[in-house]
LUMRORO-915908 format. One record per residue (C-alpha): residue number from 1; residue in one letter; chain; z negated, x, y negated. Coordinates in nm, 3 decimals, always signed. Each point is the difference from the previous one (the first is absolute). Last residue first. Example, Ala and Ser with C-alpha at 12.3 -4.5 7.8 and 13.67 -1.06 7.14 Angstrom:
2
2:S:A:-0.714:+1.367:+0.106
1:A:A:-0.066:-0.137:+0.344
END
This chain:
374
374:X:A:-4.509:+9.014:-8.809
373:X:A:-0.251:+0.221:+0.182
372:X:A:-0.270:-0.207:-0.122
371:X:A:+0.159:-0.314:+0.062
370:X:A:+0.053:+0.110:+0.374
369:X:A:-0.373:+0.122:+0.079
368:X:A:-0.162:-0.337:-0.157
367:X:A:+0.284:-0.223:+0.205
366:X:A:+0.267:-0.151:-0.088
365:X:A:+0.250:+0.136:+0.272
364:X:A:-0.177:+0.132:+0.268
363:X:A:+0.038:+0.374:-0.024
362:X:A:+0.196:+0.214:+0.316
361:X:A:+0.288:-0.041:-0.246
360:X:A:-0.122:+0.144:-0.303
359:X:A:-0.123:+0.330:+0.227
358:X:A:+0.336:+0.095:+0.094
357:X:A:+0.079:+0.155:-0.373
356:X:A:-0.306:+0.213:+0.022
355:X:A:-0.257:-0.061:-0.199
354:X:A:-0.014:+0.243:-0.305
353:X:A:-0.397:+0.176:-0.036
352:X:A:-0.138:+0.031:-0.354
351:X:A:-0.273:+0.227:-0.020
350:X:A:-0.350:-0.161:-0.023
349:X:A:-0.154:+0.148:-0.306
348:X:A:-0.319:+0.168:+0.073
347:X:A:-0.029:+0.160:-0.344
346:X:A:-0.106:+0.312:+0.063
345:X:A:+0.272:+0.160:+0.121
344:X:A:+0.075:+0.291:+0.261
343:X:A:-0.317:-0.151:+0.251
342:X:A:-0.259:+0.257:+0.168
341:X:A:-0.310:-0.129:+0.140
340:X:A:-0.336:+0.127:+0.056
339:X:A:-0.291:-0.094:+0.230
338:X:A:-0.340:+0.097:+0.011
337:X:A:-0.272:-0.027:+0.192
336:X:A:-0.379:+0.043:+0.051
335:X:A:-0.051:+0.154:-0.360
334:X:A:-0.367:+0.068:-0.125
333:X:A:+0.040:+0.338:-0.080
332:X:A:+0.354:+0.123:+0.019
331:X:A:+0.150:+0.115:+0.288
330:X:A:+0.269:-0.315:+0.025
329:X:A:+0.134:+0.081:-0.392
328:X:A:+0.109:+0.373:+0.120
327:X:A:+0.174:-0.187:+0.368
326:X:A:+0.150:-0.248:-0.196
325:X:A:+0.175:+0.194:-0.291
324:X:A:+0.104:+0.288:+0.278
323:X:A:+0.163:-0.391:+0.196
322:X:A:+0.146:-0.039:-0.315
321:X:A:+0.136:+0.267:-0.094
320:X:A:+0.169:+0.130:+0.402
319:X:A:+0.172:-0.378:+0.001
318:X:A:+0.165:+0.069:-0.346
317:X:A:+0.084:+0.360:+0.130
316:X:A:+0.182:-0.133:+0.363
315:X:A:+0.157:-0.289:-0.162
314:X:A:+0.200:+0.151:-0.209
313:X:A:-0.083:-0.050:-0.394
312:X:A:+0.311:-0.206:-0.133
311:X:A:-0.171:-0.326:-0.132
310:X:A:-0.238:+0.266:-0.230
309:X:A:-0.364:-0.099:+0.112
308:X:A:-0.265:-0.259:-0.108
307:X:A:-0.363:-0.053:+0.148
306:X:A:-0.178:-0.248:+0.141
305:X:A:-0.375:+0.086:+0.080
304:X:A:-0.221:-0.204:+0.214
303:X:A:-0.358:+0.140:+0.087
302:X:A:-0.250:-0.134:+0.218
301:X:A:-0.378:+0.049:-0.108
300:X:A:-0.296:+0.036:+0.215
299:X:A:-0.322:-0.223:+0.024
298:X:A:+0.150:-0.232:+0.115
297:X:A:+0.398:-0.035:-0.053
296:X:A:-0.029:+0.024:-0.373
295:X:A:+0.275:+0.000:-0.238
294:X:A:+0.243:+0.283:-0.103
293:X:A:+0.314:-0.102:-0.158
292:X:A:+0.286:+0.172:-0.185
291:X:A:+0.340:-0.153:-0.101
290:X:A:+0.345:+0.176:-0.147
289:X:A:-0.101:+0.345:-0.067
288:X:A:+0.322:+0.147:-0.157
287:X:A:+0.256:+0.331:+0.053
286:X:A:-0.163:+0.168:+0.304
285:X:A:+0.211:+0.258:+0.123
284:X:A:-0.153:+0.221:-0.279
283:X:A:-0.379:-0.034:+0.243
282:X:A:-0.347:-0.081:+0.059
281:X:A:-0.014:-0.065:-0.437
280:X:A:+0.022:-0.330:+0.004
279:X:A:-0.152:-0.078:+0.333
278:X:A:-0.302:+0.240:-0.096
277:X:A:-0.016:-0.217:-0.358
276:X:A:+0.000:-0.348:+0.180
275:X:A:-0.213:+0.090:+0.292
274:X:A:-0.292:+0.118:-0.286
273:X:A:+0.057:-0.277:-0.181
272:X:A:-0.048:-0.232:+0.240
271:X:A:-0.365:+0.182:+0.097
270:X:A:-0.061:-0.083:-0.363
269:X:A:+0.067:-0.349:+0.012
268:X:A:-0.260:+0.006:+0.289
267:X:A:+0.168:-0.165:+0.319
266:X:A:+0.133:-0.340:+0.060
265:X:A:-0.236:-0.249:+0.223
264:X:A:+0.140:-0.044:+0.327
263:X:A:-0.138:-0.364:+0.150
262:X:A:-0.219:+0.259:+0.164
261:X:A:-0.150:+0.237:-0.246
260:X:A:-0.077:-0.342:-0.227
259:X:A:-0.161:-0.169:+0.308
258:X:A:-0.245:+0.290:-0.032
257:X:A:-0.077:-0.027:-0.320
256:X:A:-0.066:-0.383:+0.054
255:X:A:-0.227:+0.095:+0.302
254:X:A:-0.181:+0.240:-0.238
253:X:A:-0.063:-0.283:-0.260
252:X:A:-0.135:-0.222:+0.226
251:X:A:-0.204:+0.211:+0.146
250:X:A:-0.165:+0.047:-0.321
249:X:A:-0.054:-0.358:-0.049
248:X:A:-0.087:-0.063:+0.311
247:X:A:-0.266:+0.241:-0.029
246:X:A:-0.120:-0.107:-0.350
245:X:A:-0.068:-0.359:+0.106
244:X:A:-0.214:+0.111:+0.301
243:X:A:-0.208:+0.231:-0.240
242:X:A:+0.011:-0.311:-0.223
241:X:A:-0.103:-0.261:+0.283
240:X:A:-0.292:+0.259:+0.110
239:X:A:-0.114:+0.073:-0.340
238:X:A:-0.043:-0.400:-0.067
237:X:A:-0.188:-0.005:+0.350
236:X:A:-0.270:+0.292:-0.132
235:X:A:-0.014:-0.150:-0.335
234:X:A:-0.165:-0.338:+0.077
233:X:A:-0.308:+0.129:+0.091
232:X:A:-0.070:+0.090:-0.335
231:X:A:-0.142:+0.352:-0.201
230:X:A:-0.193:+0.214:+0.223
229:X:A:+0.131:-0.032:+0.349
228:X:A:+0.347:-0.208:-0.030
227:X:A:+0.019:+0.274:-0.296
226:X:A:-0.037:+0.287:+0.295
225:X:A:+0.261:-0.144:+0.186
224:X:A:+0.303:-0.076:-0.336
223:X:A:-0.119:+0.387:-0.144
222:X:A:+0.097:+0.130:+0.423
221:X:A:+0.344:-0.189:+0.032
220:X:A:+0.103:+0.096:-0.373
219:X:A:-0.102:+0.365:+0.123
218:X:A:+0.196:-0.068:+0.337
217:X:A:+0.287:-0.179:-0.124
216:X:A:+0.102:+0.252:-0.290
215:X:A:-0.065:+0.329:+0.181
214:X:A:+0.182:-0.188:+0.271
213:X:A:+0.343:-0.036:-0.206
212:X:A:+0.016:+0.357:-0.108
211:X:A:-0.092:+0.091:+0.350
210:X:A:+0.364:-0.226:+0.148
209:X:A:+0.163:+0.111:-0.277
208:X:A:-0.112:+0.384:+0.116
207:X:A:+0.112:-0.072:+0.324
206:X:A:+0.351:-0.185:-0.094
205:X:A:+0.052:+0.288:-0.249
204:X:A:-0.074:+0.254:+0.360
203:X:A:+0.272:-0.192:+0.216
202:X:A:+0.251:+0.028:-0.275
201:X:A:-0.068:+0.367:-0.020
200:X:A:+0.010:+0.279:-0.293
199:X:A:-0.066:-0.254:-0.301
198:X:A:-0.307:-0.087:+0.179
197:X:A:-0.137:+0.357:+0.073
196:X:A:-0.219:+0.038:-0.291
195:X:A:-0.153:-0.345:-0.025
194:X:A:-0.109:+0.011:+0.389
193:X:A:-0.237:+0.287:-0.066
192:X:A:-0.136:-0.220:-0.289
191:X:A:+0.025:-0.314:+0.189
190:X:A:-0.186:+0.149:+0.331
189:X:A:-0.285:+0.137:-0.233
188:X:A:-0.039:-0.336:-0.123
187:X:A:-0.013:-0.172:+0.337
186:X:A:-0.246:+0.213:+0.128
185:X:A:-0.239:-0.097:-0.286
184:X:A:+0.096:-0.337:+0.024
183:X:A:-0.071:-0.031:+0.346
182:X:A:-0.375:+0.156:-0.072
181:X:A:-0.049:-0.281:-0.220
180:X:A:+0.062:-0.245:+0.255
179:X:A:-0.216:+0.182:+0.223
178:X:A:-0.258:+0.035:-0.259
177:X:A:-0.007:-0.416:-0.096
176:X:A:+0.000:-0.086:+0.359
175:X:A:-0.347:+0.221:+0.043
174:X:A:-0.111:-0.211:-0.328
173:X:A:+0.047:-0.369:+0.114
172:X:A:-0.139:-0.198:-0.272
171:X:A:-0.061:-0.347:+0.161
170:X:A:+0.279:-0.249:-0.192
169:X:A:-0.197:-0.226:-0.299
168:X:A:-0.137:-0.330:+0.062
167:X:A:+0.202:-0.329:-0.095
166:X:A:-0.024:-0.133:+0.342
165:X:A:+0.291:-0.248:+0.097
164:X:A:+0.298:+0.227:+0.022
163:X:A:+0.263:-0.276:+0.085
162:X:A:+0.250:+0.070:-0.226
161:X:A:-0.025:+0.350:-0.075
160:X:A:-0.025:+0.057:+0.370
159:X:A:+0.274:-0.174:+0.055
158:X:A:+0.268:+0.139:-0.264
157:X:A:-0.143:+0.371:+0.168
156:X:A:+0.123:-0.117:+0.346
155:X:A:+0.283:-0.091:-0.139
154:X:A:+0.114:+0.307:-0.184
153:X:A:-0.143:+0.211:+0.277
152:X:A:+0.223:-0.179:+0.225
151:X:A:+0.269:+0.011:-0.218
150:X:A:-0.046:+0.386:-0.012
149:X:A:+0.032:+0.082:+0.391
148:X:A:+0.303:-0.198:+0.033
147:X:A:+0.296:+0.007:-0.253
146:X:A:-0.054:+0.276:-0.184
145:X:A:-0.041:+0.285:+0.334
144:X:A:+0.235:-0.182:+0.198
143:X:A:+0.332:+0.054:-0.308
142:X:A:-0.140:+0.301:-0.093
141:X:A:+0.042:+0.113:+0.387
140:X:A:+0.366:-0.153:+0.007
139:X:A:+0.110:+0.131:-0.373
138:X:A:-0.110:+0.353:+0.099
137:X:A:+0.115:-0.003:+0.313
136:X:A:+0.328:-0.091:-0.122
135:X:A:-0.035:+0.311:-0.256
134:X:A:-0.105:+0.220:+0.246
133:X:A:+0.339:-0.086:+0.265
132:X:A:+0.216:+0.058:-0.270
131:X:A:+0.077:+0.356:+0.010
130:X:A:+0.042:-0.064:+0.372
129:X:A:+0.353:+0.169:+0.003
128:X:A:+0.298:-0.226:-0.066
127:X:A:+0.166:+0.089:+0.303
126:X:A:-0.288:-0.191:+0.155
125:X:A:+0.090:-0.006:+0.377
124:X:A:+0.239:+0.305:+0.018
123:X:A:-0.275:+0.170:-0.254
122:X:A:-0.236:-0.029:+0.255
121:X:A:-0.330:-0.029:-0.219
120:X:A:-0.258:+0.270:+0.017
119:X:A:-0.070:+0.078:-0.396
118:X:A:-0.034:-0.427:-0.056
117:X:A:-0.282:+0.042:+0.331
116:X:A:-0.237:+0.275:-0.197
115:X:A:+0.025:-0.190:-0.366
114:X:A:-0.070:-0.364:+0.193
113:X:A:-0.316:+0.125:+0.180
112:X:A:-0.149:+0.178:-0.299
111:X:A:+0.060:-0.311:-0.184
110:X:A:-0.091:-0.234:+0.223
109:X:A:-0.322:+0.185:+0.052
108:X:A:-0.097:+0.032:-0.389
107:X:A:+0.095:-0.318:-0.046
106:X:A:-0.260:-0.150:+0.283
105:X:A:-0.243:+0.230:-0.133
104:X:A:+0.049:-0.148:-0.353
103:X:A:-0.036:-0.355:+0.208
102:X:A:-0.356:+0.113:+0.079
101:X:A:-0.045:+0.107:-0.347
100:X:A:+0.076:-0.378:-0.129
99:X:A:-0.233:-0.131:+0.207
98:X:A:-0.267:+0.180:-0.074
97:X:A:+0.058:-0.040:-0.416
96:X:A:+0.043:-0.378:+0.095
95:X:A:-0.354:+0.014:+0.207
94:X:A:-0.152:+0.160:-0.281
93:X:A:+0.068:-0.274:-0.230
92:X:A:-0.099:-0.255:+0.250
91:X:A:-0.381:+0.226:+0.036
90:X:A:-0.145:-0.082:+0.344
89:X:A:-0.168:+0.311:-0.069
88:X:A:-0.021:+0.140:+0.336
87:X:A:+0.333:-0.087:+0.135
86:X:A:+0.198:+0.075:-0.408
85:X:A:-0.195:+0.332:+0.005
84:X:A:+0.094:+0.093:+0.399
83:X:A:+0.340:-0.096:-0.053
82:X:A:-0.001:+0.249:-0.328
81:X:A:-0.089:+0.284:+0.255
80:X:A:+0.252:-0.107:+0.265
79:X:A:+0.291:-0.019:-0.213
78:X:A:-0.150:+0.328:-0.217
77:X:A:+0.044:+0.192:+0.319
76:X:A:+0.326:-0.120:+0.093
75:X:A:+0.138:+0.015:-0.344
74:X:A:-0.120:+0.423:-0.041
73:X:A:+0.164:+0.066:+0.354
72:X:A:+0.354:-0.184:-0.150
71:X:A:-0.060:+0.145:-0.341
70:X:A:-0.036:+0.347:+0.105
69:X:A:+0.273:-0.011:+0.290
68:X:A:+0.262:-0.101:-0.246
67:X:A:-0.124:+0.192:-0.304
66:X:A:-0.042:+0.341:+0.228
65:X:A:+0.368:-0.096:+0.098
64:X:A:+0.122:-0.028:-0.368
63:X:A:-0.210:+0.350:-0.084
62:X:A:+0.162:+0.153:+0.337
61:X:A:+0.368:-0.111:-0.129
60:X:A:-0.020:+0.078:-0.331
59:X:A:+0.150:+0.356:-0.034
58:X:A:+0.250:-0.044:+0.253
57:X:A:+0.096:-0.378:-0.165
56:X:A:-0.008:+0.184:-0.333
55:X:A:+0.260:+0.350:+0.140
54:X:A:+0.242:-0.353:+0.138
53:X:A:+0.000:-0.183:-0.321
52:X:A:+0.051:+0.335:-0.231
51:X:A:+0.287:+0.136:+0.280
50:X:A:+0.196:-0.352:-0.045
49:X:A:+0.013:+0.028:-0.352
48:X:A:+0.034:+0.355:-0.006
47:X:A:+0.311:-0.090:+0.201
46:X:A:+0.107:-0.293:-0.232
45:X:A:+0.050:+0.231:-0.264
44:X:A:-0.274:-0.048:-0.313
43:X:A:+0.230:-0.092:-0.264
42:X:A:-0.044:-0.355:-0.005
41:X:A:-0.392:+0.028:+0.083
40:X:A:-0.053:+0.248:-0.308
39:X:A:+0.165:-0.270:-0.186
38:X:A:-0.228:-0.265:+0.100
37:X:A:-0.352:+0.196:-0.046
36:X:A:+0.186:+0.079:-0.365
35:X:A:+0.089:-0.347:-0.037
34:X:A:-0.408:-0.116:+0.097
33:X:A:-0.133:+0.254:-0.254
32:X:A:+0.251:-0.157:-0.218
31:X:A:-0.143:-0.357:+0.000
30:X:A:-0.374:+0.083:-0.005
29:X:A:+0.089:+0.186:-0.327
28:X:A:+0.162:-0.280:-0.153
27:X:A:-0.268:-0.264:+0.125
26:X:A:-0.282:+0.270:-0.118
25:X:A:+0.171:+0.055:-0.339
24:X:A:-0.153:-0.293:-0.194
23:X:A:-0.022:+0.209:-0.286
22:X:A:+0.052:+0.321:+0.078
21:X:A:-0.194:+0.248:+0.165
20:X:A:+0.130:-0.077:+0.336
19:X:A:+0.377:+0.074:-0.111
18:X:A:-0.160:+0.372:-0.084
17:X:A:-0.121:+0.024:+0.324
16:X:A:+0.277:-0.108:+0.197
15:X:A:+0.195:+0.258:-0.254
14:X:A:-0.220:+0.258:+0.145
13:X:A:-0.009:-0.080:+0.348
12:X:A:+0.370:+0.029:-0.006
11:X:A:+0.276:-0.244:-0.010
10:X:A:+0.295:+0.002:+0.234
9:X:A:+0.276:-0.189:-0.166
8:X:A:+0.234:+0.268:-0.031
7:X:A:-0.041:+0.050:+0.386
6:X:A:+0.195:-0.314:+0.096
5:X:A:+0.312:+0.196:-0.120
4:X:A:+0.198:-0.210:+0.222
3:X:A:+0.189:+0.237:+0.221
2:X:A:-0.362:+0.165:+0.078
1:X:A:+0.046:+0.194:+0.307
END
């Protein structure tokens, strides 16, 4: 169904193409590759919908789980391997990089943990499922992991700048150089296997984040240690209090994303658009859309959807709409509830109710209630 005539303004490669070729016809042709990936969303029916989301997670459920278990064996290892090179080395630059993939093994558990126990949740209990449960975990372990480990290695660093006495260069530690470098190695292959899947699994963009970010910390971690060797002892500490710096900073950021999902932050405009034009178009009964809202509840979205039906539709078929409306919007991807409501106006005026002619006397006279029925 296209009541609209959405499909006039499909465009085809060609015309894409041809906009391109313009001058200064990348914006313009950016912009209506994106309407035509829109459109073909409106009139894709909400069952292929559905069936797309549910033939991907099939497809990408061993690739997801290989990430999981790949990056959780892969952190341990490089954990105790990059332990080993901040130990030996006495490197504070290394030591930060160390510490920080001890806590990614810390994340990888809580995660892992928190995914398995939100799927087993009593639903009597939690009727609100235990979508939620990662994303407080989230905010709790980012929470430990900024606040502790890396102040230490902030101060620790501060001190040893300040009180360094010797002016002599850092012993070159080469076998802590090679482990390091083998961690970066394992990492990389990690983020490009990672980089694939992320858009597939919430749990799998966190991971390759999470190796995006270390790439980063351990090769700035690794230049900072070897310059504390050739170059000034001074650089090894500084590196330390900037790796530190950086993964606050980072955590900082996810914890505020994640605050977002909780406090209920609205869904994608185009997601809206998407319950707008099915609601629209669900059924004739349905005369106007009076208010739409999806927002976050975690990691999930709830949807509200108010719609508008003739005053004299019996009970029995406005009741039957909505709750088909519901049940199509609640198997969508990414939905954990929905709710719609059925008014006959979309106004919301009160209607006028008279008092009844004993009521004046059960009133105190002159008071609020009295003068306003006078």
């Amino acid at each position: 169904k296209d009541p609209f005539n959405f499909g006039h303004g499909l465009k085809t490669d060609a015309e894409i193409a041809e906009l391109r070729n313009r001058r200064r016809g990348k914006r313009l042709a950016n912009y209506h590759r994106r309407q035509n990936t829109l459109i073909a969303s409106l009139l894709k029916p909400m069952e292929e919908h559905t069936e797309d989301a549910r033939n991907e997670e099939d497809l990408s459920r061993l690739p997801v789980k290989s990430a999981v278990y790949a990056s959780l064996a892969a952190n341990v290892a490089l954990a105790v391997l990059q332990l080993y090179a901040a130990i030996s080395s006495s490197s504070l630059s290394l030591l930060a990089t160390g510490i920080d993939s001890v806590f990614d093994v810390g994340s990888n558990f809580v995660l892992f943990y928190l995914h398995r126990k939100s799927s087993k949740m009593d639903i009597n209990k939690w009727p609100v499922g235990g979508a939620r449960l990662e994303t407080i975990g989230n905010v709790i372990y980012g929470i430990l992991s900024m606040g502790s480990v890396n102040l230490v290695v902030i101060i620790e660093s501060a001190r040893d700048l300040i009180t360094h006495g010797s002016k002599l260069l850092n012993e070159f530690h080469i076998p802590s150089i090679v482990a390091v470098g083998a961690a970066l190695g394992v990492k990389f292959i990690l983020f490009l296997y990672c980089y694939s899947l992320r858009s597939r699994s919430s749990q799998v963009g966190m991971l390759w984040e999470d190796h995006r970010n270390d790439l980063f910390i351990n090769s700035f971690g690794l230049l900072m240690s070897a310059g504390g060797s050739k170059l000034a002892w001074y650089l090894d500490p500084m590196g330390a209090i900037i790796i530190a710096l950086g993964v606050i900073a980072a955590w900082t950021r996810t914890i505020y994303a994640q605050f977002e999902l909780l406090a209920g932050k609205s869904a994608p405009h185009d997601f809206l658009q998407l319950i707008i034009y099915k609601a629209m178009t669900f059924s004739d009964e349905i005369e106007k859309i009076d208010t739409v809202r999806a927002y976050h509840s975690g990691p999930d979205y709830f949807v509200e959807v108010d719609v508008v039906m003739d005053a004299n539709t019996p009970l029995w078929k406005a009741h039957d709409i909505s709750q088909q409306l519901q049940d199509k919007i609640e198997v969508l991807p990414n939905v954990g509830r929905a709710f719609v409501h059925v008014d006959h106006e979309a106004t919301h005026i009160p209607v006028s109710v008279l008092l009844p002619l004993s009521l004046p006397f059960l009133l105190m006279p002159g008071s609020q209630e009295h003068r306003k029925y006078i």
